[in-house]
N, C-alpha and C positions, 0 to 999 in steps of 0.2 A: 209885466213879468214880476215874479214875484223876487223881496229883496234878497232870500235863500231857500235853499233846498234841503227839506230835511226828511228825516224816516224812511221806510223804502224807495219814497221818490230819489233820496241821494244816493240809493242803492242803485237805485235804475240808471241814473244820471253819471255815476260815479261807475260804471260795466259801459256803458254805450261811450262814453270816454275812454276808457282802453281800448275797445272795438275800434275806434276809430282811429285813434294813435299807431294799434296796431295793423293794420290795416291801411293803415301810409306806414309803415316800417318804419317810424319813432321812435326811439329809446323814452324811457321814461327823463332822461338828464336833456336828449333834446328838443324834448316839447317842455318841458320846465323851464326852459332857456328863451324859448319863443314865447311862453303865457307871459314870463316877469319874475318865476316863483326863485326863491333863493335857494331851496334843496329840495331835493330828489323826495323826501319825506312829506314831504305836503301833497304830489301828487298821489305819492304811494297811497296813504288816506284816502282821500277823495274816491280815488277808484276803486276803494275796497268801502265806499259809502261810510266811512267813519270821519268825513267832514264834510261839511257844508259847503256850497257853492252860492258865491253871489254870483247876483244878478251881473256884475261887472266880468268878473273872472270866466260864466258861463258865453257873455258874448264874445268873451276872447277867441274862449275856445272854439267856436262857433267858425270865427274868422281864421284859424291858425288850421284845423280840422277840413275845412271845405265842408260843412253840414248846415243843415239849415235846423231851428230849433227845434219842429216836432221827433227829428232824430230821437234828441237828448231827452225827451219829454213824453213825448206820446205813450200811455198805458197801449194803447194797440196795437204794438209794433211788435216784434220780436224782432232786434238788434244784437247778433252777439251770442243769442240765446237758441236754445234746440238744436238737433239735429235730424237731418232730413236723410230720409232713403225712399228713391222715387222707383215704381215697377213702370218703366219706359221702354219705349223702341223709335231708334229716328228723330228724337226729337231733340231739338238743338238748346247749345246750354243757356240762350238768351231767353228762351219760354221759358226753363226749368225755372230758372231765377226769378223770370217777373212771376211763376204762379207758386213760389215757394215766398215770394213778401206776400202775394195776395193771402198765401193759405196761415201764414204766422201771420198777418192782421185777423181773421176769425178766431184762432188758437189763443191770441195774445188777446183778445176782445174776451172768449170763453173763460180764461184763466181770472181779467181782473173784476170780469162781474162778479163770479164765485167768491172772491176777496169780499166786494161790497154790499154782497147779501149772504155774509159771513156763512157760505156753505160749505161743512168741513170736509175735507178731503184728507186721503192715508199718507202719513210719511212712511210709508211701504208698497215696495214694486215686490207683485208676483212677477218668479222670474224660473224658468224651466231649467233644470240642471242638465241640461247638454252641453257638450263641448265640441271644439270640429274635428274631434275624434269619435264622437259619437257614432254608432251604427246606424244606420236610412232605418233601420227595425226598431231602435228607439225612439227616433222621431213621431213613426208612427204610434207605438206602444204610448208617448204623450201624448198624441191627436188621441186614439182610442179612449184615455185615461180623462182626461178631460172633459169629453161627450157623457161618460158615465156619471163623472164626478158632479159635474152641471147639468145633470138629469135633461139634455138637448133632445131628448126625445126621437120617435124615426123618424123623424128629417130633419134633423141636426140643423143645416142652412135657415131654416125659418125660424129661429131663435137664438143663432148666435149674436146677432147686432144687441137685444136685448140682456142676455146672456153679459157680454162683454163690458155693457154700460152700468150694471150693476154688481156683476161680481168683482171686476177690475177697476171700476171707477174710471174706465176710458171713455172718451172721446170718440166719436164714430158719425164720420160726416160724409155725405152723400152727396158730392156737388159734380158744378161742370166742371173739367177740365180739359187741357189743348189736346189736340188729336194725338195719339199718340202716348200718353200717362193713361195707364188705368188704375193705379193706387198709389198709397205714399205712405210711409209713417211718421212720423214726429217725436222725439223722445225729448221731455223737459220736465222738469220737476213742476209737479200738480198739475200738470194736463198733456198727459202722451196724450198722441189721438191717432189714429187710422181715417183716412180718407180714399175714398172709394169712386170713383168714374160714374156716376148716376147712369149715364146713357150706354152705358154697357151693358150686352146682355145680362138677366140676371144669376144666369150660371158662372158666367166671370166675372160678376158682381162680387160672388159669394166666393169663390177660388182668391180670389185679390183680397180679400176680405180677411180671409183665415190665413192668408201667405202671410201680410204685415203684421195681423196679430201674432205668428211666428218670432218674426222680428224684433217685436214691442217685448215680447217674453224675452229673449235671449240677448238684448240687444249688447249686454257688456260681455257677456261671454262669445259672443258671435255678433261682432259689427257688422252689420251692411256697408255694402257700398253704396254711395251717394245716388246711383243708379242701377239698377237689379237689372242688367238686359239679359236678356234670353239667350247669349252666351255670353255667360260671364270670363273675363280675364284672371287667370291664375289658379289656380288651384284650390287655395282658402276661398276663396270667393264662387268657384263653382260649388263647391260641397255645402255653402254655407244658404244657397239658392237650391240644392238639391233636396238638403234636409228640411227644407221650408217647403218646399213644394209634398213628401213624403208627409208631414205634418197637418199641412192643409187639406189633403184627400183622407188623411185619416180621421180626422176631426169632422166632416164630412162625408163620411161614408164607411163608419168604425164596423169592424169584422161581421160583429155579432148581428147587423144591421143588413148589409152588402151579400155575406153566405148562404141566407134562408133566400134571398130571390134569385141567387146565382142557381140552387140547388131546383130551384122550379120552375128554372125559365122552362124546361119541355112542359110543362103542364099548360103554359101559357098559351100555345098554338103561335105563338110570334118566331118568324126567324131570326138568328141570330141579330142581324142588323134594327129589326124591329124591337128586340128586345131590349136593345141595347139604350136604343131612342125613345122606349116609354120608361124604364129605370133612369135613366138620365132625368127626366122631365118629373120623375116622381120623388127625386129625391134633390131637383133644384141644383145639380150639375150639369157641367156641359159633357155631352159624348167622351171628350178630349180625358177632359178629369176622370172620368170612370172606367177608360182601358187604362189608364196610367194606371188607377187603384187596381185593377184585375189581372193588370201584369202583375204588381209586386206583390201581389196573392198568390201569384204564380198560377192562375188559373187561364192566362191567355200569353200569347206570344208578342213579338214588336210588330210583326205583321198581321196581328189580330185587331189592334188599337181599330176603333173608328176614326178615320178621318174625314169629319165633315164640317162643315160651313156653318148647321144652325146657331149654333151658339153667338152668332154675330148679328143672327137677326133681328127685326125690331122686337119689340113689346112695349107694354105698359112701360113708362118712366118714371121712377119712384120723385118724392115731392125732396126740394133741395134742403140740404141741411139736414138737421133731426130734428124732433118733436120737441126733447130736450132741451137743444140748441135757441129752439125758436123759443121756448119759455124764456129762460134766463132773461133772450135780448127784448121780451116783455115784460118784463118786471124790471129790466133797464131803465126801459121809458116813462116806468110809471114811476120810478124812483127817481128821475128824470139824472139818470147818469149817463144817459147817450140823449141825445134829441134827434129826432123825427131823419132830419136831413142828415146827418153822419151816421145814421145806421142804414140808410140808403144806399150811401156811399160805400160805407163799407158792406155790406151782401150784394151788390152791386143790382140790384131791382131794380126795375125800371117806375121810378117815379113811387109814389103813395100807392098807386092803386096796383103797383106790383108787390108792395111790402102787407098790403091786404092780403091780396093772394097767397103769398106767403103764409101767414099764419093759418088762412082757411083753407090751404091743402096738409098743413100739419095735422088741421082738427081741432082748431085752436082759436079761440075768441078773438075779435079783431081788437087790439088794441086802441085803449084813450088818446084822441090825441091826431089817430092817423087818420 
């Protein structure tokens, strides 16, 4: 152990000590009194990373805290840090929790490689001027504005993840997740990210997709809840999952796009039902998503909506992680700032010859080493 901590590491070291303090409901004067410190002003420091921690002081805390050192230490943790809003049903808060440390160790892993291959990121969040006073007709009028402005082209869906990763400088990861999550967002300074259900259709791949980019937009003017269920509790909270859902069909299936095939489905020879199910499939939604948009077009009724089952079915399984993702944690290795066996562990692959895989389903050279 080293004999102190200094630079952002005492920044680190010095936040994941409050977290924990707070987190046993410590006062600052009564862990001061447990460490040995003579005033309140020393810890104050510390946890605002304006002083150093010995090696002594830090096993104190160690013992006094209940933590064990990578707590206090590990770049790959997020401790303390981000905020999570999960699109769930059913699913209980002991998963949330163990796949929200899993999902802040890749976040926290993404964030400090970018530090050590000094890749610069914006001290600016785009952020949507809505409020949860806003009208369901502005949400959309931003999904519309959006698809234009980012030239998304007529199917929108097959280049917003692209789209996102370089216009917004997000994060955008495709993993597994417990039955029951099919999205999440993250909000933390230099690395929001959006996390998306791989093994779910890709129509509610891309609906979950554009909901939490919603969120990732508006997140200070319109917090999520920690949990986005499919009936939301209270009123700010319904409106705030309404207008997210209005956003994401619009950014996916913007007027000027959705009108021209609405106006020829009779040309088409498909009955209604059919037609509904080849415009779905053609613009990379699910049935579900595209009565919802044809309702609020006011071109169909609630009892118009298709309701059907494909959208659950199999398909292709997109490859985990991102393209992106996977560079970075290669040029980790070659920079030898993770090794071989802790980047294992953390993407959780099964052995070397799953972390090859890895890489040659991104498209991506197998890495030195593995």
């Amino acid at each position: 152990m080293a004999s102190a901590i200094r630079g952002s590491f005492a920044s680190r070291v010095g936040m994941r000590i409050r977290t924990a303090r707070e987190a046993k409901k410590l006062t600052q004067e009564q862990l001061c009194a447990q460490i040995g410190f003579k005033d309140r002003q020393t810890l104050t420091a510390i946890e605002a990373g304006q002083r150093k921690v010995s090696a002594e002081e830090l096993t104190r805390f160690m013992s006094e805290l209940g933590r064990d050192i990578d707590f206090f230490t590990d770049p790959f943790r997020l401790e303390g840090e981000g905020r999570f809003s999960f699109r769930a049903k059913g699913v209980a808060e002991g998963e949330l929790e163990a796949f929200e440390s899993t999902a802040g160790q890749w976040i926290a892993f993404w964030r400090e490689q970018g530090r050590n291959q000094k890749v610069e990121s914006s001290p600016l969040r785009f952020q949507l001027t809505l409020t949860e006073h806003s009208a369901f007709e502005e949400a959309q009028c931003a999904g519309e504005s959006l698809a234009k402005l980012w030239n998304l082209g007529d199917v929108p869906a097959t280049r917003l993840i692209s789209t996102i990763e370089d216009k917004l400088s997000l994060l955008v990861l495709l993993v597994d997740m417990p039955a029951g999550i099919s999205g999440a967002a993250c909000q933390i300074a230099g690395a929001d990210t959006i996390l998306v259900n791989r093994k779910d259709s890709e129509g509610r791949r891309n609906f979950d997709l554009a909901h939490e980019l919603f969120h990732v937009l508006t997140w200070d003017a319109l917090p999520p809840e920690r949990v986005d269920r499919e009936s939301p509790p209270g009123h700010k909270a319904k409106r705030i999952e309404q207008l997210a859902d209005n956003f994401a069909s619009s950014i996916l299936m913007p007027r000027e796009i959705l009108m021209p095939l609405w106006e020829a489905r009779k040309e088409t020879g498909l009955d209604v039902n059919e037609w509904h199910i080849a415009v779905a499939a053609q613009l990379h939604v699910t049935t579900w998503a595209l009565g919802i948009r044809l309702k609020t077009l006011g071109l169909i009724t609630d009892a118009e909506i298709l309701k059907r089952d494909e959208e659950h079915l199999g398909g292709p399984v997109p490859a985990p992680f991102s393209r992106k993702f996977t560079e970075r944690a290669g040029q980790a290795l070659e920079r030898a700032d993770v090794s071989v066996m802790r980047l294992i562990k953390l993407l959780g692959t099964t052995g070397r010859g799953g972390l090859r895989e890895l890489f040659k389903s991104q498209g991506l050279p197998e890495p030195v080493g593995v």
